[in-house]
Each structure stands twice: as structure tokens, then as C-alpha cells.
Backbone as CSV, one residue per row, in Angstrom:
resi,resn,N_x,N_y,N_z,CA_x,CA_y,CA_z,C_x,C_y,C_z
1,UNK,-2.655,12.310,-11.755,-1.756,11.314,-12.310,-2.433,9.939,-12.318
2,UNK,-2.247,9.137,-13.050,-2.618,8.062,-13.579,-2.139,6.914,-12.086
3,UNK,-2.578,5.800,-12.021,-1.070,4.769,-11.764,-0.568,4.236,-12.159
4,UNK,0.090,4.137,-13.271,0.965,4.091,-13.769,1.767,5.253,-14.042
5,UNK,1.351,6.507,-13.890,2.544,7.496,-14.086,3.099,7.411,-12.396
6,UNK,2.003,7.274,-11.578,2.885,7.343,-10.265,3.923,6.133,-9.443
7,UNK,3.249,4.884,-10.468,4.644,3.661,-10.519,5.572,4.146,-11.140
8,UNK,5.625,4.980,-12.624,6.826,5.622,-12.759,7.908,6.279,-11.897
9,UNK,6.799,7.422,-11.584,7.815,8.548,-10.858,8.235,7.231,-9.501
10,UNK,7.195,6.606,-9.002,8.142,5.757,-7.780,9.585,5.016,-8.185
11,UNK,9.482,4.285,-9.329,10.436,4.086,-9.942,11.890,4.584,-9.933
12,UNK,11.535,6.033,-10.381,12.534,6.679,-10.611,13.326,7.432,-9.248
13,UNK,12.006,7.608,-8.527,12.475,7.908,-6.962,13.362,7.319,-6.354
14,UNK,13.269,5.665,-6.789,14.160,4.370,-6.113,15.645,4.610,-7.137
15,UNK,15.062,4.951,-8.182,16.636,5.031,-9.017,17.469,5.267,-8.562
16,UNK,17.104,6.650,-7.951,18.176,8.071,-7.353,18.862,6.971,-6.398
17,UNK,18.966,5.743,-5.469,19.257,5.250,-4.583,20.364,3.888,-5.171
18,UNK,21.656,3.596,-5.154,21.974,2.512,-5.446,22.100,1.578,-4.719
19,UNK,22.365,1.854,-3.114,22.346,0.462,-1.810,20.855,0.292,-1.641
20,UNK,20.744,-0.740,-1.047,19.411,-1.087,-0.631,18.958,-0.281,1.101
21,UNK,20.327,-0.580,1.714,20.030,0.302,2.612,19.645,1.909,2.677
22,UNK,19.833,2.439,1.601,19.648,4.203,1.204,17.848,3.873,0.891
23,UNK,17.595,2.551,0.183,16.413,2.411,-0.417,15.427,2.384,0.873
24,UNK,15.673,1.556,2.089,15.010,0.930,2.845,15.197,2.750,3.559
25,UNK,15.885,3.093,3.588,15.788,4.470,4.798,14.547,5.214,3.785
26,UNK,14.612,5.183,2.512,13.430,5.547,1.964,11.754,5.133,2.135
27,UNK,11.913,4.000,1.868,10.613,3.321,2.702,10.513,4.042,3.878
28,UNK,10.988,3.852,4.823,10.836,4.194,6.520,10.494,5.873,6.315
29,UNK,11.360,6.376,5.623,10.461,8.177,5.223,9.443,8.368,4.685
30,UNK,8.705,7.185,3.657,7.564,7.782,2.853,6.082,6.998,4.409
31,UNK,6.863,5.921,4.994,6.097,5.457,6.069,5.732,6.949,7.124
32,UNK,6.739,7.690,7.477,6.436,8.742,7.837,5.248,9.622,7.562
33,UNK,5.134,9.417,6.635,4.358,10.586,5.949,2.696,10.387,5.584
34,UNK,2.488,8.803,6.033,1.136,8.201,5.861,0.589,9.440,7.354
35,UNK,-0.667,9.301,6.777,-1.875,10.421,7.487,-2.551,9.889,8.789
36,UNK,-2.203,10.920,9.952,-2.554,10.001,11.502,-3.901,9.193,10.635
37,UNK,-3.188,7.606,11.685,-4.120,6.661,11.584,-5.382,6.650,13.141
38,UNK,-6.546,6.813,13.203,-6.960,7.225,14.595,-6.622,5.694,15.044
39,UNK,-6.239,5.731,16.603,-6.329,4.118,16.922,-8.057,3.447,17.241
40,UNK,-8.934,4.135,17.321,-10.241,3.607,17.721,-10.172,2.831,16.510
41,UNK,-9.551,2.950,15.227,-9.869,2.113,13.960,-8.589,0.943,13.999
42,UNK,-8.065,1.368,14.889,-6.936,-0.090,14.738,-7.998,-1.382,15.847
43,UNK,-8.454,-1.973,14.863,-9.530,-2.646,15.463,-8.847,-3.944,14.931
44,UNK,-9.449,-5.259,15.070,-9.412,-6.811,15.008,-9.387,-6.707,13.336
45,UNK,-10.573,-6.087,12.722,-11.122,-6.243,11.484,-10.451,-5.324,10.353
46,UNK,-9.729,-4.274,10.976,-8.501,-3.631,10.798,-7.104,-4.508,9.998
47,UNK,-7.312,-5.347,10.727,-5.563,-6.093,10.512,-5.406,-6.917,9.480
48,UNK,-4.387,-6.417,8.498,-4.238,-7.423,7.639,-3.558,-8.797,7.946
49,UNK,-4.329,-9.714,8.038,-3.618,-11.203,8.342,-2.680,-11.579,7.224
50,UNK,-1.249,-11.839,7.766,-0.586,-12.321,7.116,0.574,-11.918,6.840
51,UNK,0.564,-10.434,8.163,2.291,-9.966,8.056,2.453,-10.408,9.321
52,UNK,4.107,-9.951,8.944,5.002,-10.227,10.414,4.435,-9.627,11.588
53,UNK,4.514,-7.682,10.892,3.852,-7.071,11.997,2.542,-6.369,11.662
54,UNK,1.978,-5.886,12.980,0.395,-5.438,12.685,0.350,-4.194,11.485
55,UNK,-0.377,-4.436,11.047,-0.682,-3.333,10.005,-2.274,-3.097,9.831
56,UNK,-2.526,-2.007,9.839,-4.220,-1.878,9.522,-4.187,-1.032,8.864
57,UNK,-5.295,-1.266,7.941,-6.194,-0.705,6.451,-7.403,-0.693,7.095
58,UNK,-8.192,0.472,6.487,-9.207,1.023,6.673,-9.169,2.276,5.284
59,UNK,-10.643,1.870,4.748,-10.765,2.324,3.336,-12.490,3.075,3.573
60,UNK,-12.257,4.422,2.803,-13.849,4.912,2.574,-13.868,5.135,1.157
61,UNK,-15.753,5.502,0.754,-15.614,5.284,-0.683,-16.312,6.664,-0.184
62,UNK,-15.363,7.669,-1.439,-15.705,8.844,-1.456,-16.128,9.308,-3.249
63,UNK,-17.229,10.136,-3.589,-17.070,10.417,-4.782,-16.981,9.496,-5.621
64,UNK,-17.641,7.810,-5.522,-16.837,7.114,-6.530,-15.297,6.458,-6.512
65,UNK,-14.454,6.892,-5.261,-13.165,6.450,-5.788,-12.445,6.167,-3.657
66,UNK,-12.184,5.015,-3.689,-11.807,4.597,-2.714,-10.267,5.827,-2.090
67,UNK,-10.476,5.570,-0.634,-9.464,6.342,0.117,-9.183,5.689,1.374
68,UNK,-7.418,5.301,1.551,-7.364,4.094,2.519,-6.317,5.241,3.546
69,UNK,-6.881,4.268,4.578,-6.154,4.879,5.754,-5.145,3.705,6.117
70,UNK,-3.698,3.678,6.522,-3.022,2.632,7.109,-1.853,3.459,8.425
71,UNK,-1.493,1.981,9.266,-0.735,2.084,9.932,0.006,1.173,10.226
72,UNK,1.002,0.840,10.874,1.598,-0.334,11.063,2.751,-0.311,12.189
73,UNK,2.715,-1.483,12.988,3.968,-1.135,14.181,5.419,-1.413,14.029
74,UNK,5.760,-1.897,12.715,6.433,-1.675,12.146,7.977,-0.422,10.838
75,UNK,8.551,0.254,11.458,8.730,1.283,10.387,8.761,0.852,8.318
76,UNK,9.478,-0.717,8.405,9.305,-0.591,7.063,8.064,-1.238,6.514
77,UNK,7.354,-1.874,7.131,6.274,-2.244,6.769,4.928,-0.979,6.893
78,UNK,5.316,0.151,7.841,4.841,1.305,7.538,4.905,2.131,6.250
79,UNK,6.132,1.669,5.855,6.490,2.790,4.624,5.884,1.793,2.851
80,UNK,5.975,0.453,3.472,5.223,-0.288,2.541,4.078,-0.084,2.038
81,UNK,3.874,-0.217,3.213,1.689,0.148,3.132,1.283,1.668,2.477
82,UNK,2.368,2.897,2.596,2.305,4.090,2.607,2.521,3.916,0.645
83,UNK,3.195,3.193,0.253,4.191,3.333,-1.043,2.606,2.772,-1.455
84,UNK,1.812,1.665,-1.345,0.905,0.915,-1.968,-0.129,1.938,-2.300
85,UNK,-0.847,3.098,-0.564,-1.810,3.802,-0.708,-1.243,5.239,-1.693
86,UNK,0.117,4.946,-2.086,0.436,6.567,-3.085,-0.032,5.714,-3.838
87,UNK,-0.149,4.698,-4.552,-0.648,4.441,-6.111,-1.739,4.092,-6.182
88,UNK,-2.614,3.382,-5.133,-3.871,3.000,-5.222,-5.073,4.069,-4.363
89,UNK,-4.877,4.702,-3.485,-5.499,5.512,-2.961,-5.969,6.626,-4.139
90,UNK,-7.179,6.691,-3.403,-8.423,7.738,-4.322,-8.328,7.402,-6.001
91,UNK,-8.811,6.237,-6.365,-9.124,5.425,-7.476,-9.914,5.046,-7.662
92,UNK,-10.877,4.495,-8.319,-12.119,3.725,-8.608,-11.977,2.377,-7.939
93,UNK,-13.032,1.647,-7.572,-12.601,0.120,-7.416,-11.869,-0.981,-8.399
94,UNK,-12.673,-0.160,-9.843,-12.084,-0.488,-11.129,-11.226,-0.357,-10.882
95,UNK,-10.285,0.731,-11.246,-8.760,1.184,-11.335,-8.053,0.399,-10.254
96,UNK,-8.246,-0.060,-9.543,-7.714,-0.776,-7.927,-7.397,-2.229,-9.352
97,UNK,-8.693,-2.550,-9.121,-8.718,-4.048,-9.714,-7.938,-4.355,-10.617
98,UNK,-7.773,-3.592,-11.647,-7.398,-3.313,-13.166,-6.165,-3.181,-13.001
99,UNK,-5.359,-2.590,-12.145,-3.829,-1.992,-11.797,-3.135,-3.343,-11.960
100,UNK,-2.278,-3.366,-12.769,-0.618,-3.782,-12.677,0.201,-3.103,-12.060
101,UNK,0.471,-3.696,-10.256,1.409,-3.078,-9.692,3.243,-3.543,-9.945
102,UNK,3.507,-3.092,-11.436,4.717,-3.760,-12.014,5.710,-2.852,-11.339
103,UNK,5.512,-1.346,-10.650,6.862,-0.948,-9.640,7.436,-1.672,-8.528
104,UNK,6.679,-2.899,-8.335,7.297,-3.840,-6.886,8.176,-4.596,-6.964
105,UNK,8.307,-5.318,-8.652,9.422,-5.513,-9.109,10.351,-5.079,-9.781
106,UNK,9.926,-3.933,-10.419,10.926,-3.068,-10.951,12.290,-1.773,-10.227
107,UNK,11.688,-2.337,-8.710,12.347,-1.584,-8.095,13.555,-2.129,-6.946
108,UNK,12.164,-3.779,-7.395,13.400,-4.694,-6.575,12.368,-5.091,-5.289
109,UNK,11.390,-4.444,-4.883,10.942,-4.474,-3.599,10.998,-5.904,-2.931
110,UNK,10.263,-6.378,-3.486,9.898,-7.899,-3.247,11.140,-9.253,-2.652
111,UNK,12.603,-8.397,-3.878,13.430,-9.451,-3.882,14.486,-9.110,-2.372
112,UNK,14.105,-7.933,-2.379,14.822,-7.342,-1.015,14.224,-7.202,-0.065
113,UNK,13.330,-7.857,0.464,12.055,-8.142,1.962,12.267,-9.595,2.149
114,UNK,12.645,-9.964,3.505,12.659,-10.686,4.139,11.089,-12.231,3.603
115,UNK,11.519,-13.039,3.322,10.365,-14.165,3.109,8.759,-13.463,3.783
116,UNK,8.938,-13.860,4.983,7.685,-13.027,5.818,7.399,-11.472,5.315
117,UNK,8.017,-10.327,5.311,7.441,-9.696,4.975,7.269,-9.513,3.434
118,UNK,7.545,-10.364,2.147,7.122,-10.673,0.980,5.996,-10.677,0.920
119,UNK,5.601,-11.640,2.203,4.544,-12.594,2.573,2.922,-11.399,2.863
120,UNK,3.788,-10.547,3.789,3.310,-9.133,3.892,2.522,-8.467,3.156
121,UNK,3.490,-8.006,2.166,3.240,-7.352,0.834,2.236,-7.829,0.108
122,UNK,1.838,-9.241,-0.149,0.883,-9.733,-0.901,-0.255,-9.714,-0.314
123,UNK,-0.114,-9.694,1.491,-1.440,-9.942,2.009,-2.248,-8.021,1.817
124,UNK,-1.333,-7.706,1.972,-1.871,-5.550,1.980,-2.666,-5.588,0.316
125,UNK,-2.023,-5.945,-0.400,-2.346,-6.159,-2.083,-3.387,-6.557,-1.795
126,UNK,-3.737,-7.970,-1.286,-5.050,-8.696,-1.290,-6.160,-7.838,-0.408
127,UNK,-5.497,-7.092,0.446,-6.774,-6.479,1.006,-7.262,-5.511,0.867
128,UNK,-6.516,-4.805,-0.191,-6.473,-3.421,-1.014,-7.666,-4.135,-1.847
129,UNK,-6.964,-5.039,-2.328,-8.311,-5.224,-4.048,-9.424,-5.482,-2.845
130,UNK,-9.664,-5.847,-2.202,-10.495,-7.076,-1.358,-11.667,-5.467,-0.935
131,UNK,-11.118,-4.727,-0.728,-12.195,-2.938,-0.223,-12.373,-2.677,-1.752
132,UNK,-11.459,-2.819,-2.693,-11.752,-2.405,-4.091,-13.473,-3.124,-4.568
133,UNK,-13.180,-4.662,-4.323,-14.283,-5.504,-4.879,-15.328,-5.147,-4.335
134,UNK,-15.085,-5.068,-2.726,-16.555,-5.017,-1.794,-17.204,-3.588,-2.203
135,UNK,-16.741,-2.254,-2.557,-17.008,-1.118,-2.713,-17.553,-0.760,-4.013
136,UNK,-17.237,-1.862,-4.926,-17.469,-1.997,-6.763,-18.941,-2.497,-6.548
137,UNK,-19.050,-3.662,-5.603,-20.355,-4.104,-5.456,-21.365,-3.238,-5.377
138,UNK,-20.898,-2.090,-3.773,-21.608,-1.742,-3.224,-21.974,-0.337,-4.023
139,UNK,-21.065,-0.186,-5.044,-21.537,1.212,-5.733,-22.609,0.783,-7.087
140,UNK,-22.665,-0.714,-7.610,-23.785,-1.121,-8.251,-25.042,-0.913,-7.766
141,UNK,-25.131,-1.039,-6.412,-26.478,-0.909,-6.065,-26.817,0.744,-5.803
């Protein structure tokens, strides 16, 4: 699947939900389902600066196409990070870069997170592209 077919289907996943609270118990389930994070990698250099709570990314370049590992001590900021690596995980650095992540507002995400964790959301984005760029480099050479 593309990402954009899998911002779709997320889309439509959120449809099925009309409270925000049915939505948010959703987040906290797809947070579930992110892949043990080992803690030897929840390191300093790990942490995305700039959420409420800790969250770590950790990305390998496999085949050409990036693959991120996350965790977070948080449940919905777990299920955040989890929703980001279904659409951007195992992609090109290109495809990372290139992505319009237009399901964050189409689903509402953004307008229904607390200021700080908004705040969150943009910093995981930035550090998503941020392994995208460094890995684009590093596959030129």
C-alpha cells in the first residue's frame, strides 16, 4: 500500500468512531500494538525533544527503505507515534520526505490533543523526516 492509501484506510478507521473518547481508546490500542521497543535503545539520543512525555524513535535503513522502532511512557502518545510509523515505516527516505501527512487533520488529530502534545506530534514528524534526510544522504554515498 501506498501512503496515501494507508492515510485513507486510517481515515476511515477513525470514521467508524463518532466521540473523541471511542477515538482516543483507539489511539491507546493501535499504541499497543507498536513492536517491543528494546530499552538498551531508549537512550538520551533516542528522545524526541519536545513532547510532554518521553518517546523514542530509533530508525534502520533496510533494503533502501527506512524502518522505525518507537516507544513512549505515555499510552496516547504511544498510540501516536504507532499511527505515524503505520504510514511512514518501511518507505524510502524520499517517500518519508515527499509525504503529505493530510490524515492528522482529516481525522481531527491535532485539533483534539492537548497544546503540548500538538506540540508532540510535530516534534515525532520532525524526527521522522530528520532519519528520512540523514539516511537519503547516507544512501548517496
Amino acid at each position: 500500500m501506498t501512503i496515501n492509501e494507508i492515510q485513507n484506510q486510517i481515515i476511515e478507521d477513525f470514521g467508524m468512531y463518532e466521540e473523541w473518547m471511542d477515538k482516543y481508546e483507539y489511539i491507546i490500542e493501535l499504541g499497543g500494538g507498536l513492536a517491543k521497543f528494546d530499552d538498551t535503545n531508549k537512550t538520551p539520543s533516542n528522545i524526541i525533544e519536545g513532547c510532554q512525555s518521553r518517546v523514542w524513535l530509533d530508525a534502520e535503513l533496510k533494503d533502501g527503505k527506512i524502518i522505525f522502532f518507537a516507544d513512549a511512557d505515555a499510552i496516547i502518545t504511544k498510540g501516536i507515534i504507532a499511527l505515524l510509523i503505520q504510514v511512514l515505516s518501511d518507505r524510502t527516505p524520499q517517500e518519508i520526505l515527499d509525504s503529505d501527512l493530510y490524515f492528522i487533520d482529516k481525522i481531527g488529530l491535532k485539533q483534539n490533543l492537548s497544546p503540548t502534545r500538538a506540540n508532540g506530534l510535530v516534534s515525532m514528524i520532525k524526527k521522522i523526516r530528520t532519519y528520512a534526510l540523514a539516511y537519503k544522504e547516507i544512501s548517496k554515498n
